[in-house]
N, CA, C and O atoms as a Tripos MOL2 file, in Angstrom:
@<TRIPOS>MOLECULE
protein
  300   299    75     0     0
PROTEIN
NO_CHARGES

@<TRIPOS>ATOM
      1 N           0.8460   -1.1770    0.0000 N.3       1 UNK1
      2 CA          0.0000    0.0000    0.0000 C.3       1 UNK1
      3 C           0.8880    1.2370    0.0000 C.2       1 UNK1
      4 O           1.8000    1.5220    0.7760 O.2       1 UNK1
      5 N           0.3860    1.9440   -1.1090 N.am      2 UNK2
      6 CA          1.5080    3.3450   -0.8560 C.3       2 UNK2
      7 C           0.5640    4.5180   -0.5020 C.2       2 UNK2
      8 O          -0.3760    4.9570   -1.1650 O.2       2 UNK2
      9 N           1.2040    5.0690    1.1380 N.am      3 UNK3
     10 CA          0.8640    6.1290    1.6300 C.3       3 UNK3
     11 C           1.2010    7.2820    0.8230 C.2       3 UNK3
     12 O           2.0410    7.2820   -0.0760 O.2       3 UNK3
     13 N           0.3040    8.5360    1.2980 N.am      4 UNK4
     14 CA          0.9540   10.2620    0.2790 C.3       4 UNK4
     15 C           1.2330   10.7360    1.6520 C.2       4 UNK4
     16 O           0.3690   10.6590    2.5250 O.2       4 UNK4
     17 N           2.3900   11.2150    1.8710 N.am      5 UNK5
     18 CA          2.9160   11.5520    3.3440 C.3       5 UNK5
     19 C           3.2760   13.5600    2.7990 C.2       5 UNK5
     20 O           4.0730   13.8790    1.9170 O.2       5 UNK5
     21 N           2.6500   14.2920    3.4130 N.am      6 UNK6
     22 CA          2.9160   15.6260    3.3330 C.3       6 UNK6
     23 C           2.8810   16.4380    4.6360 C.2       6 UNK6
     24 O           2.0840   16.6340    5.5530 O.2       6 UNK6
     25 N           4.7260   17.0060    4.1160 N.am      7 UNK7
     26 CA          5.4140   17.3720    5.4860 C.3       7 UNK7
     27 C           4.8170   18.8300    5.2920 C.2       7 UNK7
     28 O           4.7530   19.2930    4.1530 O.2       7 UNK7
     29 N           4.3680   19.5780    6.4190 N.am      8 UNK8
     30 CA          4.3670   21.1030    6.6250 C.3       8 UNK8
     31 C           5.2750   21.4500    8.0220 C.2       8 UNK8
     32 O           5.8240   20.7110    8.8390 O.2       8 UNK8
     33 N           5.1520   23.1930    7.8830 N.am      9 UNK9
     34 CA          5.7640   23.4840    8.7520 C.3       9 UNK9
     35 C           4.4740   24.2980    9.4260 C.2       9 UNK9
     36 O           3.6630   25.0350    8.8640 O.2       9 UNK9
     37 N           4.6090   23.7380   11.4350 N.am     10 UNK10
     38 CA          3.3270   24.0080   11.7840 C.3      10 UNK10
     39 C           3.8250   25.8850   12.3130 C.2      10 UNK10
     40 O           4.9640   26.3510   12.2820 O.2      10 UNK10
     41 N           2.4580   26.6510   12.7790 N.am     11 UNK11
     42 CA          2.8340   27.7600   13.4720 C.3      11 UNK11
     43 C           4.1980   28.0680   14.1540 C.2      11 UNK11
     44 O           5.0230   28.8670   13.7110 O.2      11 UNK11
     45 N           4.2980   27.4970   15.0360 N.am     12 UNK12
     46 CA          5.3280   26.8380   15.8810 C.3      12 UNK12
     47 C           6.4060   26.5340   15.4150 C.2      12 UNK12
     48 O           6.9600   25.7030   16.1350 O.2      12 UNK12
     49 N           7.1850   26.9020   14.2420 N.am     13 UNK13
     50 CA          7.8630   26.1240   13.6760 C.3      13 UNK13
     51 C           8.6630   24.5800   13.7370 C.2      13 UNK13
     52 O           9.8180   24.2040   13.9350 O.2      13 UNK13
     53 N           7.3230   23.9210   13.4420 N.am     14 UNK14
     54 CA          7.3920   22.1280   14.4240 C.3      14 UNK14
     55 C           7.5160   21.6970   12.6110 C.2      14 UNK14
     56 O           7.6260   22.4570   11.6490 O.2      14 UNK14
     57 N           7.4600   20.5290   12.6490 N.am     15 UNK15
     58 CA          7.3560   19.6770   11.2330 C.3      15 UNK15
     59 C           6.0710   18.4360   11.7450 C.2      15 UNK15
     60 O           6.2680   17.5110   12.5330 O.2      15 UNK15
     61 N           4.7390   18.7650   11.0190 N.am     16 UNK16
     62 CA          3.5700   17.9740   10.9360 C.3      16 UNK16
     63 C           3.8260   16.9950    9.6030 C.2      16 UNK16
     64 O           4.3450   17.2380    8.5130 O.2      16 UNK16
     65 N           3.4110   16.1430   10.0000 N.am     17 UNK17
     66 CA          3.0570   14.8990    8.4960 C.3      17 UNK17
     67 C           1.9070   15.0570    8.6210 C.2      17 UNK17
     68 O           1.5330   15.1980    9.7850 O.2      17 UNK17
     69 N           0.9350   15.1030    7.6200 N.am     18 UNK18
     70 CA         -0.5450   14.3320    6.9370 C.3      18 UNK18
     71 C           0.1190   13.6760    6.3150 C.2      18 UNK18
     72 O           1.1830   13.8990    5.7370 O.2      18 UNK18
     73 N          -0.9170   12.2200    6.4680 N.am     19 UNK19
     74 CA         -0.6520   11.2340    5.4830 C.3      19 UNK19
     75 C          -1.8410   10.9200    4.8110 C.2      19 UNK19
     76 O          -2.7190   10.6350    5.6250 O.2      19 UNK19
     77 N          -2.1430   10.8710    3.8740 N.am     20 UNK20
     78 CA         -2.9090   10.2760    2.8690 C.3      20 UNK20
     79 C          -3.3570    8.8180    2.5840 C.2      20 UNK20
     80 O          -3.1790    8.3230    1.4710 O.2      20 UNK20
     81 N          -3.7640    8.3420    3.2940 N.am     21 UNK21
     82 CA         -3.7570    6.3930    2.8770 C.3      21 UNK21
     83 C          -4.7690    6.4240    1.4490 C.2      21 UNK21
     84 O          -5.6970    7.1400    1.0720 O.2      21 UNK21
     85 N          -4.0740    5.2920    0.9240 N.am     22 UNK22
     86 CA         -5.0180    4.5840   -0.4660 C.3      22 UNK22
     87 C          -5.1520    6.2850   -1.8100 C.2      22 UNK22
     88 O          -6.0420    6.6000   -2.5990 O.2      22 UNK22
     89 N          -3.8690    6.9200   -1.4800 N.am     23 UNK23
     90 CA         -3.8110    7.9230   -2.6370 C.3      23 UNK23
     91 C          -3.6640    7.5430   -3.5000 C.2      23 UNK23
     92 O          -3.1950    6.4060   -3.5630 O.2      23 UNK23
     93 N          -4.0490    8.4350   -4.9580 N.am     24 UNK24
     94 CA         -3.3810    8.1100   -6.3990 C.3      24 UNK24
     95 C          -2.0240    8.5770   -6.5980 C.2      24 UNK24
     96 O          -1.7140    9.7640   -6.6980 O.2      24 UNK24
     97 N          -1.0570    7.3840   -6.6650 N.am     25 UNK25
     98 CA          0.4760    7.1430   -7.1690 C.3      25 UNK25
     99 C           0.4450    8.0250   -7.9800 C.2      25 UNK25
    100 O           0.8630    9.0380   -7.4200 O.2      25 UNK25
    101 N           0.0870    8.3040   -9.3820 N.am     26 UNK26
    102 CA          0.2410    8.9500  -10.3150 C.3      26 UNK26
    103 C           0.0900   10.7670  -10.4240 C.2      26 UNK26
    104 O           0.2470   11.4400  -11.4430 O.2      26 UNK26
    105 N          -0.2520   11.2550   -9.0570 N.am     27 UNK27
    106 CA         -0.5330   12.5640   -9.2070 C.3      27 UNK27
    107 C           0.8690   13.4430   -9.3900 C.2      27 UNK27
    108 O           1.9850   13.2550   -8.9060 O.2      27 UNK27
    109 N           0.2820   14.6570  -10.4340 N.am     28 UNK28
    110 CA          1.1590   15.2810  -11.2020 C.3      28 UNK28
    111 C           2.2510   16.1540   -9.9050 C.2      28 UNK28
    112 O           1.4910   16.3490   -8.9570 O.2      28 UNK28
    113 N           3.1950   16.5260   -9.6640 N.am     29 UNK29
    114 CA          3.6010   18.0830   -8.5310 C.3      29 UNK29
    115 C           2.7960   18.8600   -8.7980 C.2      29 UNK29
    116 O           2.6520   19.5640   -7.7980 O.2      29 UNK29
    117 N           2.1900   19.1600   -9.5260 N.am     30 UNK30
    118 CA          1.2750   20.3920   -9.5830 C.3      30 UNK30
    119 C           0.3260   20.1580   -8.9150 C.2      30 UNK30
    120 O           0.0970   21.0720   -8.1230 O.2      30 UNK30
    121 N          -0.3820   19.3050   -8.8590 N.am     31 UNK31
    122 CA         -1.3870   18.8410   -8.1560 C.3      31 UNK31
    123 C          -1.5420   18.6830   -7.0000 C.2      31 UNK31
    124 O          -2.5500   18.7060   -6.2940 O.2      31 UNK31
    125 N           0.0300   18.4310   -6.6950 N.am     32 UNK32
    126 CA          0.0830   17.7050   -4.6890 C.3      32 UNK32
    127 C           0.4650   19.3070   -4.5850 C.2      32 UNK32
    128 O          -0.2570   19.8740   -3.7640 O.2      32 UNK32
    129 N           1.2460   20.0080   -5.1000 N.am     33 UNK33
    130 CA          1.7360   21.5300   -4.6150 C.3      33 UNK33
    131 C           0.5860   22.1120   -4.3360 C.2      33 UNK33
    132 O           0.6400   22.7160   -3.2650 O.2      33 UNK33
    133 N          -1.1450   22.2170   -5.2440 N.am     34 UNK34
    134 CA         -1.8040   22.8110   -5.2240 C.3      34 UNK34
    135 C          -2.8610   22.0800   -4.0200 C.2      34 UNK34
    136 O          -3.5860   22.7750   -3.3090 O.2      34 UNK34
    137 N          -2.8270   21.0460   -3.9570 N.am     35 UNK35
    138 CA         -3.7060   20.7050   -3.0760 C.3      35 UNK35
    139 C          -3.0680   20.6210   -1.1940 C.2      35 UNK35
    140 O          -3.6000   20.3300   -0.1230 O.2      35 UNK35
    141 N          -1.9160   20.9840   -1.5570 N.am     36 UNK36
    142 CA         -1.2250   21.2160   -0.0180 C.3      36 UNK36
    143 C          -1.5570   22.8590    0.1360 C.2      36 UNK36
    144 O          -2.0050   23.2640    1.2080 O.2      36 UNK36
    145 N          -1.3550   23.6540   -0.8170 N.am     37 UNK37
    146 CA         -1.4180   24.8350   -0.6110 C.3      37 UNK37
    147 C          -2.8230   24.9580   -0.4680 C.2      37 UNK37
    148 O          -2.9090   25.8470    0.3800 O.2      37 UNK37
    149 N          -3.9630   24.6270   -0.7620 N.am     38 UNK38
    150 CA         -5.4630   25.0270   -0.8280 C.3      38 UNK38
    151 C          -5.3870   24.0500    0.9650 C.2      38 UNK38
    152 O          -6.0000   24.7580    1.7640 O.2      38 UNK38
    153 N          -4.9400   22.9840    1.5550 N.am     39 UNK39
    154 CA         -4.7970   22.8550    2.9920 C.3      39 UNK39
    155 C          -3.9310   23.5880    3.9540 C.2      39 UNK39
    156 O          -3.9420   23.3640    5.1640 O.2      39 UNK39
    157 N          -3.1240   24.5390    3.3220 N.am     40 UNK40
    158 CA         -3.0990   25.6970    4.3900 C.3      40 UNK40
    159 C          -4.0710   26.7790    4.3970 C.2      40 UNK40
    160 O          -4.4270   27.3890    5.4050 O.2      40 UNK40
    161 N          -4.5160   26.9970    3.0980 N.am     41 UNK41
    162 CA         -5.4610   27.8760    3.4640 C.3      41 UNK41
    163 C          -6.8020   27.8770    4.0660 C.2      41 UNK41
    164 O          -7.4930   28.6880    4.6820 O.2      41 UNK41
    165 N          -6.9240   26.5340    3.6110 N.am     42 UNK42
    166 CA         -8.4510   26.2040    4.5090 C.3      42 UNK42
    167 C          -8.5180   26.3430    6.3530 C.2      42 UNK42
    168 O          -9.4880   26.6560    7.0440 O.2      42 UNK42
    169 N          -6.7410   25.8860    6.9000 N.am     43 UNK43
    170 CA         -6.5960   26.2560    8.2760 C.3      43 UNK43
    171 C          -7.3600   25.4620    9.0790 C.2      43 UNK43
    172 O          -7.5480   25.9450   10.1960 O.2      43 UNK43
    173 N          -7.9120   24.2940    8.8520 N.am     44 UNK44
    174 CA         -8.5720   22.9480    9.2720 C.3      44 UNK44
    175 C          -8.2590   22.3800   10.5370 C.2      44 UNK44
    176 O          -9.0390   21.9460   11.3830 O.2      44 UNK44
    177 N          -6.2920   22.4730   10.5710 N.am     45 UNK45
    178 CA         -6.2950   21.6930   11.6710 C.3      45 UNK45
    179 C          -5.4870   22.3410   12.9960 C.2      45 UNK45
    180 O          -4.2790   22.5690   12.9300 O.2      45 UNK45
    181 N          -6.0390   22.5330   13.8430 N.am     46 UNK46
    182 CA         -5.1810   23.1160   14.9650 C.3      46 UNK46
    183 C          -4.9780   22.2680   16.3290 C.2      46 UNK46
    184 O          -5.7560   21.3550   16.6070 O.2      46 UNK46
    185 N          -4.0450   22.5670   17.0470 N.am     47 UNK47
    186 CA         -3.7710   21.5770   17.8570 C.3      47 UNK47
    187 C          -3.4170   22.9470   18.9350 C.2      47 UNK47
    188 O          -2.8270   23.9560   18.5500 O.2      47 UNK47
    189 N          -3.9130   22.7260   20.3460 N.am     48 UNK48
    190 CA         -3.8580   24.3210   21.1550 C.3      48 UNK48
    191 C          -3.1340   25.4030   20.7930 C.2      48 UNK48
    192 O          -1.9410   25.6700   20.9440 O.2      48 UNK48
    193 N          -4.3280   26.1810   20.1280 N.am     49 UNK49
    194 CA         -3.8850   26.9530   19.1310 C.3      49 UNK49
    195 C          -2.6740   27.2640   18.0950 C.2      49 UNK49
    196 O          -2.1840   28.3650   17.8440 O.2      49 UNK49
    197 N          -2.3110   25.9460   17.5410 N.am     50 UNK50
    198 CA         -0.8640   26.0700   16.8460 C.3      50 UNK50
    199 C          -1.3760   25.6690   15.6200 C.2      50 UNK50
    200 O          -1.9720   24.6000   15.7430 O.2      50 UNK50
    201 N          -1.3790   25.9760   14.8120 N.am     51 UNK51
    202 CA         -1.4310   25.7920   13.3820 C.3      51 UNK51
    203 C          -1.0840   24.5280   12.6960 C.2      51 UNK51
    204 O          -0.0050   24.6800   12.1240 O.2      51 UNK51
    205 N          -1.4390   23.6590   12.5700 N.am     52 UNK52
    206 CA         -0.7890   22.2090   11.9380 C.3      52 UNK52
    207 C          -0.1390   22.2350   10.3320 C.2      52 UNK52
    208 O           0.8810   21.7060    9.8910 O.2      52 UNK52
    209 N          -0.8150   22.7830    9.9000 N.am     53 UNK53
    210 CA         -0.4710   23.5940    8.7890 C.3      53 UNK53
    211 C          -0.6060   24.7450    8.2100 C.2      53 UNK53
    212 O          -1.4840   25.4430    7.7030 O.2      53 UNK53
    213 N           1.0550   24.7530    8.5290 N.am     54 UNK54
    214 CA          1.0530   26.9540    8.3380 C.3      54 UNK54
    215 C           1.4620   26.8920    7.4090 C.2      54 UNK54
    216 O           0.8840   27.7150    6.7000 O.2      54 UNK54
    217 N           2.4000   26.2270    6.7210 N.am     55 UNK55
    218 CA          3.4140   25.8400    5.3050 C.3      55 UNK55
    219 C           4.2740   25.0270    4.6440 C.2      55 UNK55
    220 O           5.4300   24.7880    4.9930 O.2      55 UNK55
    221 N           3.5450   24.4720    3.3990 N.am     56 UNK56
    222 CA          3.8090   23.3130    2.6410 C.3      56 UNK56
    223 C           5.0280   23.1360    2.4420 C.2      56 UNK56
    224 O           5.5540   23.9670    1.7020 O.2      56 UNK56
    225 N           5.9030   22.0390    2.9970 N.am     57 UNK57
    226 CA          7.3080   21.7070    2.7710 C.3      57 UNK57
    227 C           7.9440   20.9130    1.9940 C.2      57 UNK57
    228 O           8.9940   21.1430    1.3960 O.2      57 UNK57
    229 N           7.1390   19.7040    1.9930 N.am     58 UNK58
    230 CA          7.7010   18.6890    0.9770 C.3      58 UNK58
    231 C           6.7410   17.4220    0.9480 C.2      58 UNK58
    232 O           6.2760   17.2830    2.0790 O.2      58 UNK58
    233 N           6.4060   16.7280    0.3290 N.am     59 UNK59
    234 CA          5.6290   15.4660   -0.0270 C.3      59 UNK59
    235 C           6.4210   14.3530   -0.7840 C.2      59 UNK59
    236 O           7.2840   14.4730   -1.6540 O.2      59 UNK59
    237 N           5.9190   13.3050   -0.2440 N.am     60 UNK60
    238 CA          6.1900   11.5910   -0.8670 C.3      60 UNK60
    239 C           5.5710   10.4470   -0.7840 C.2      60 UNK60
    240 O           5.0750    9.9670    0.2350 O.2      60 UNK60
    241 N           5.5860    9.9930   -1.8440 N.am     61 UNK61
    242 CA          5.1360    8.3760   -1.6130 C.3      61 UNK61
    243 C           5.8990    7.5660   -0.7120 C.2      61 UNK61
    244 O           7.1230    7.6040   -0.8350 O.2      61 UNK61
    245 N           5.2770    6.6730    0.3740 N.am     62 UNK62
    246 CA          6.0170    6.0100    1.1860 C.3      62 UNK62
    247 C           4.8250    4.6150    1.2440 C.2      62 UNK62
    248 O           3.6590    4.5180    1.6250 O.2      62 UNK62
    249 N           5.8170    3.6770    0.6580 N.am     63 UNK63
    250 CA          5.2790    2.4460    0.2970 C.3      63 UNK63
    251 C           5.3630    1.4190    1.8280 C.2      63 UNK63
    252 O           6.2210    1.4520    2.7110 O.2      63 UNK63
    253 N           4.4140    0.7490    1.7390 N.am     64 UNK64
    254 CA          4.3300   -0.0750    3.0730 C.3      64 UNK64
    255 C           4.4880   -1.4630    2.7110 C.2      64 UNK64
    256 O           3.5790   -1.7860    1.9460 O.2      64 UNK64
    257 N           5.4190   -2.5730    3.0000 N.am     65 UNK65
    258 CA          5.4410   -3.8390    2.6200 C.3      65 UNK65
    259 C           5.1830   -4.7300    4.0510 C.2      65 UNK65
    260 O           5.9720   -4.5770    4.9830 O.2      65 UNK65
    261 N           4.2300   -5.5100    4.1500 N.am     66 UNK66
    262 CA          3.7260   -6.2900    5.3390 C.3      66 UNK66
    263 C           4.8890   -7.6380    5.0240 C.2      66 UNK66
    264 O           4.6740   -8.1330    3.9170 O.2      66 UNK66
    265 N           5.4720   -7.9700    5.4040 N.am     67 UNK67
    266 CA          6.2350   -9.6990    5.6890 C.3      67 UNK67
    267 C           5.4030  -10.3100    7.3050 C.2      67 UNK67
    268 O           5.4360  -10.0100    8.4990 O.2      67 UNK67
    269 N           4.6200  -11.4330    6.3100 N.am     68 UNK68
    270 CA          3.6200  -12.1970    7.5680 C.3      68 UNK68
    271 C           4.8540  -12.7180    8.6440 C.2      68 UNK68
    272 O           5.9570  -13.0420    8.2040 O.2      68 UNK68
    273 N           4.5970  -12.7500    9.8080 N.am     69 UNK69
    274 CA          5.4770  -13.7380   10.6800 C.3      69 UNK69
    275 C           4.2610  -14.9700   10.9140 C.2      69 UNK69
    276 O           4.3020  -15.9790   10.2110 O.2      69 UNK69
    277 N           3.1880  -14.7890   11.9600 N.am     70 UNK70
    278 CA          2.4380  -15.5050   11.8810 C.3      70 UNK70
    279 C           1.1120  -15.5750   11.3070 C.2      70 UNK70
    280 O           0.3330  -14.8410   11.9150 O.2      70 UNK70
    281 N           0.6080  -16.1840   10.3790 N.am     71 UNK71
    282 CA         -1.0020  -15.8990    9.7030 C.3      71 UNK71
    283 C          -1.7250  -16.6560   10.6110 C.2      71 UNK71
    284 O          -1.3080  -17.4980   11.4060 O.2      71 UNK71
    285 N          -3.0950  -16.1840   10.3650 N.am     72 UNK72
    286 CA         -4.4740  -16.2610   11.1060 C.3      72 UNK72
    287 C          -4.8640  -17.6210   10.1000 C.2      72 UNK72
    288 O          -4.6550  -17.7140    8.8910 O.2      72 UNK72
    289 N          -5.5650  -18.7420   11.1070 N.am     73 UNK73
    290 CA         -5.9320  -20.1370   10.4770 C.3      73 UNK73
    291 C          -6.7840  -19.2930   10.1170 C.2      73 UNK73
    292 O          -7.1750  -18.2590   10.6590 O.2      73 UNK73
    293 N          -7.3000  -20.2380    8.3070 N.am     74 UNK74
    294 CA         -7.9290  -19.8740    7.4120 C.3      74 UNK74
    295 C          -9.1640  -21.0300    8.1170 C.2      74 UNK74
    296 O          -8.9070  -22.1950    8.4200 O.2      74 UNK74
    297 N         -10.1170  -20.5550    8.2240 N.am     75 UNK75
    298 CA        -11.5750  -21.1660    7.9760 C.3      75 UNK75
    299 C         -12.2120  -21.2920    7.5260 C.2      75 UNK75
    300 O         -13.1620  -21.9390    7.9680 O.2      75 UNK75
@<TRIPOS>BOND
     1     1     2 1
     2     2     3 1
     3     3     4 2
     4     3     5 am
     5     5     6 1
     6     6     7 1
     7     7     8 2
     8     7     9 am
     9     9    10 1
    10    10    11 1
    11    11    12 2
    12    11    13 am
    13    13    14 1
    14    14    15 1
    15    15    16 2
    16    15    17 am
    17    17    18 1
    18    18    19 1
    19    19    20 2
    20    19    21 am
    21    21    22 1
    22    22    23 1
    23    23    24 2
    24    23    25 am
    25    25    26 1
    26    26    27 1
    27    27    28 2
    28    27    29 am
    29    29    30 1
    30    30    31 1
    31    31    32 2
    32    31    33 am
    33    33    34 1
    34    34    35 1
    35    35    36 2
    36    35    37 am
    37    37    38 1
    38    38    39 1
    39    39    40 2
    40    39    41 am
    41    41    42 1
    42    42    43 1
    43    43    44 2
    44    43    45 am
    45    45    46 1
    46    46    47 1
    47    47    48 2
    48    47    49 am
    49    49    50 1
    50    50    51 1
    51    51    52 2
    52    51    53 am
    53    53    54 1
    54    54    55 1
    55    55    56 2
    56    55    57 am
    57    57    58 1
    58    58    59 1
    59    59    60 2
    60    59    61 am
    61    61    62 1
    62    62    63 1
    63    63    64 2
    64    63    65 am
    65    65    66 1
    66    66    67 1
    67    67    68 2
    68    67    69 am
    69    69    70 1
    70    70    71 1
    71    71    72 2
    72    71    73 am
    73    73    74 1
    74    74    75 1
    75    75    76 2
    76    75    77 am
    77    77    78 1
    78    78    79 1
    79    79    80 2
    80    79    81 am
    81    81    82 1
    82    82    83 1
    83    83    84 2
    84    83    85 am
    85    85    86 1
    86    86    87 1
    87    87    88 2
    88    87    89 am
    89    89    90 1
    90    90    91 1
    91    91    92 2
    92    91    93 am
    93    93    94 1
    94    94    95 1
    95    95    96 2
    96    95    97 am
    97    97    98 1
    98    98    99 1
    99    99   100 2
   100    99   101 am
   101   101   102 1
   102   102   103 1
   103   103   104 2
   104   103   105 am
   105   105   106 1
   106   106   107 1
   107   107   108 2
   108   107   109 am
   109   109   110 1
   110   110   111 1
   111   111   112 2
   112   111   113 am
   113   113   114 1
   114   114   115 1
   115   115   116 2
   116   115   117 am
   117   117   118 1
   118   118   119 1
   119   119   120 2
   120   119   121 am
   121   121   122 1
   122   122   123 1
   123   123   124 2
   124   123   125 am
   125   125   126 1
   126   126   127 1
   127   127   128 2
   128   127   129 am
   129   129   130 1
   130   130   131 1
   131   131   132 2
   132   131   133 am
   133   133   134 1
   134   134   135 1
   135   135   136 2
   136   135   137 am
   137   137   138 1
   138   138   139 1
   139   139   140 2
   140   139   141 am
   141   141   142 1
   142   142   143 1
   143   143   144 2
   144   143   145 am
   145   145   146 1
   146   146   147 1
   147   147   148 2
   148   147   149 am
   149   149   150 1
   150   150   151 1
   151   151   152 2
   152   151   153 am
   153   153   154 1
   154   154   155 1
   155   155   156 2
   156   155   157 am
   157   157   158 1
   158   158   159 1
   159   159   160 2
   160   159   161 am
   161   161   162 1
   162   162   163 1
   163   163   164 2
   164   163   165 am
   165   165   166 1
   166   166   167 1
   167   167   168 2
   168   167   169 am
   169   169   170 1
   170   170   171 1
   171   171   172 2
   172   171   173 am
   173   173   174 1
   174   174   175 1
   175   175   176 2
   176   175   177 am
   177   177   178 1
   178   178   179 1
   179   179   180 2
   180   179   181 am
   181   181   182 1
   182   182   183 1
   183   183   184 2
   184   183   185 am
   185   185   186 1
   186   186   187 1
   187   187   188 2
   188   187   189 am
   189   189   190 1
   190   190   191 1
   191   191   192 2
   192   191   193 am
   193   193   194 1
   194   194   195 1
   195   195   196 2
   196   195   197 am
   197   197   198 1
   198   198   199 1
   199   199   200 2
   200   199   201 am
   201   201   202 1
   202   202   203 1
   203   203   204 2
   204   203   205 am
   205   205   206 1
   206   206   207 1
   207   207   208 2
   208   207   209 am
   209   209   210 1
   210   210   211 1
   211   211   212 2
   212   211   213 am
   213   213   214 1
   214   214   215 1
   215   215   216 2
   216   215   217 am
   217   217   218 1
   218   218   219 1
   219   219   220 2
   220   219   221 am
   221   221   222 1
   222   222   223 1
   223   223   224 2
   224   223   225 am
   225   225   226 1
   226   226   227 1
   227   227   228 2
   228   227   229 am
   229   229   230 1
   230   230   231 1
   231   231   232 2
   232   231   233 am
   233   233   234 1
   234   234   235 1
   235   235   236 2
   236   235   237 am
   237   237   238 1
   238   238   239 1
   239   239   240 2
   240   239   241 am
   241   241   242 1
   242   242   243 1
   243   243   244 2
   244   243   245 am
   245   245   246 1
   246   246   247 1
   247   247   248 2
   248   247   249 am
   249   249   250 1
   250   250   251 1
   251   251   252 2
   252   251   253 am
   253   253   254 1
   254   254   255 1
   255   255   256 2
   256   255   257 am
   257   257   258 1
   258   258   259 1
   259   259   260 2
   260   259   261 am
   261   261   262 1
   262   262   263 1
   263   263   264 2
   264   263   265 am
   265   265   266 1
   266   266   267 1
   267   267   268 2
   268   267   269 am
   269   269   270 1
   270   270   271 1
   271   271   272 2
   272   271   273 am
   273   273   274 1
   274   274   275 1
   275   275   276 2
   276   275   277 am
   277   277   278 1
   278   278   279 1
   279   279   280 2
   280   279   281 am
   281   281   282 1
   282   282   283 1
   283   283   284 2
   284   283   285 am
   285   285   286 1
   286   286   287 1
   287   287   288 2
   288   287   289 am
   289   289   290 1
   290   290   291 1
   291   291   292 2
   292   291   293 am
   293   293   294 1
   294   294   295 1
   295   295   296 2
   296   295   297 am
   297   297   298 1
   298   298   299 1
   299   299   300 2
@<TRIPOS>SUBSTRUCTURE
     1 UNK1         2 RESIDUE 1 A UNK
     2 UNK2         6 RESIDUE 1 A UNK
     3 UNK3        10 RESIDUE 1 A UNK
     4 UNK4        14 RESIDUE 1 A UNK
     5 UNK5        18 RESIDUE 1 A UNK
     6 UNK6        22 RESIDUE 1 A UNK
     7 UNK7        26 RESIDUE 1 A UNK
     8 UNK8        30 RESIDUE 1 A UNK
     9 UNK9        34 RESIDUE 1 A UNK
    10 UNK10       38 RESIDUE 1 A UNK
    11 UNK11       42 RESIDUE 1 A UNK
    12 UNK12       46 RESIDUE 1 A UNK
    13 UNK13       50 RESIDUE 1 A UNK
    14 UNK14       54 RESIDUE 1 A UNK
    15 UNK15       58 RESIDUE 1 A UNK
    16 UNK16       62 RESIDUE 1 A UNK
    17 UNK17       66 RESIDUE 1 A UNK
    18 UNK18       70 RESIDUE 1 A UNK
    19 UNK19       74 RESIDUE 1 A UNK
    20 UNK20       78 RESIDUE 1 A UNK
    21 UNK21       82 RESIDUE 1 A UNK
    22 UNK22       86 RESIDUE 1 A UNK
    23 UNK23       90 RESIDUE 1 A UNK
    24 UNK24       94 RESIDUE 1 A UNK
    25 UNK25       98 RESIDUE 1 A UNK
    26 UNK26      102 RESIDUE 1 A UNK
    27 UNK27      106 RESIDUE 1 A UNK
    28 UNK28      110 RESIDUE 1 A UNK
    29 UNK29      114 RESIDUE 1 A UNK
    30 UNK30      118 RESIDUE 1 A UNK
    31 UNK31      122 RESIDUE 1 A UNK
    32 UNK32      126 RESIDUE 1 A UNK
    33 UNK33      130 RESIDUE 1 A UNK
    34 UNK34      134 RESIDUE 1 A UNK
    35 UNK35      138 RESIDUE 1 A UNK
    36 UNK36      142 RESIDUE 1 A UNK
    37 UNK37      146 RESIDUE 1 A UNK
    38 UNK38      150 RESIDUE 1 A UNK
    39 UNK39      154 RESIDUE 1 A UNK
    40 UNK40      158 RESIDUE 1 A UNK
    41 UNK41      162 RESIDUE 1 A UNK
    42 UNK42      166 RESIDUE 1 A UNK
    43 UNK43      170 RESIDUE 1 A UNK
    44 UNK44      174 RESIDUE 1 A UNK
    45 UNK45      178 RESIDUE 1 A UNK
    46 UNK46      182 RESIDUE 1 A UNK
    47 UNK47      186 RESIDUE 1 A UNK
    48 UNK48      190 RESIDUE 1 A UNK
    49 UNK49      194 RESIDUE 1 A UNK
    50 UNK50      198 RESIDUE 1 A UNK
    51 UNK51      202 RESIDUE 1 A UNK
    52 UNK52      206 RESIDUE 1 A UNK
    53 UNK53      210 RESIDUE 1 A UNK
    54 UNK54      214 RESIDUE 1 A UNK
    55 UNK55      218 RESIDUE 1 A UNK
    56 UNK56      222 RESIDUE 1 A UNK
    57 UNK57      226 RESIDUE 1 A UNK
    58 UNK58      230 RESIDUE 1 A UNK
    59 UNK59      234 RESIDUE 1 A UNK
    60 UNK60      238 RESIDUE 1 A UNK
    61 UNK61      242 RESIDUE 1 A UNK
    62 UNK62      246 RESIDUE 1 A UNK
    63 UNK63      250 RESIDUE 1 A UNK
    64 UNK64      254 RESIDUE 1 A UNK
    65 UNK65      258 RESIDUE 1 A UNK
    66 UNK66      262 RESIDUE 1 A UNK
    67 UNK67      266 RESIDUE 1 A UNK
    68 UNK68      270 RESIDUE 1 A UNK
    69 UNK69      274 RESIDUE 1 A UNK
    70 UNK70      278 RESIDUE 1 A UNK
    71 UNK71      282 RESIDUE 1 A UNK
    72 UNK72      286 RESIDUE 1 A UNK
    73 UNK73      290 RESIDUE 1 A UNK
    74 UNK74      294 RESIDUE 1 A UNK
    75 UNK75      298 RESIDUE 1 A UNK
């Protein structure tokens, strides 16, 4: 499964991740630039009173690979 992981920089100058689960792989930079920038402006998420996203820093795909140790009996 590949996560869309997008780093901002919060009020505070902290570093927030949103992550995105089950995104489309294929989206253009223009697209992730514009849709990070339209989530600072919306100003959605705050955490006591600090800004979670004050400004868009960087974004990536970050792929997740499961290796079973033990599986669940099949029934």
């Amino acid at each position: 499964m590949k996560t869309l992981d997008l780093s901002f920089k919060t009020s505070q100058n902290k570093v927030h991740h949103f992550k995105v689960h089950y995104a489309n792989d294929n989206l253009a930079p223009a697209v992730v630039q514009q849709a990070m920038a339209d989530l600072v402006t919306a100003k959605l998420f705050s955490k006591n009173g600090e800004n979670l996203l004050a400004e868009p820093l960087a974004a990536k795909y970050v792929e997740t690979v499961e290796t079973p140790v033990i599986e669940a009996p099949k029934q």
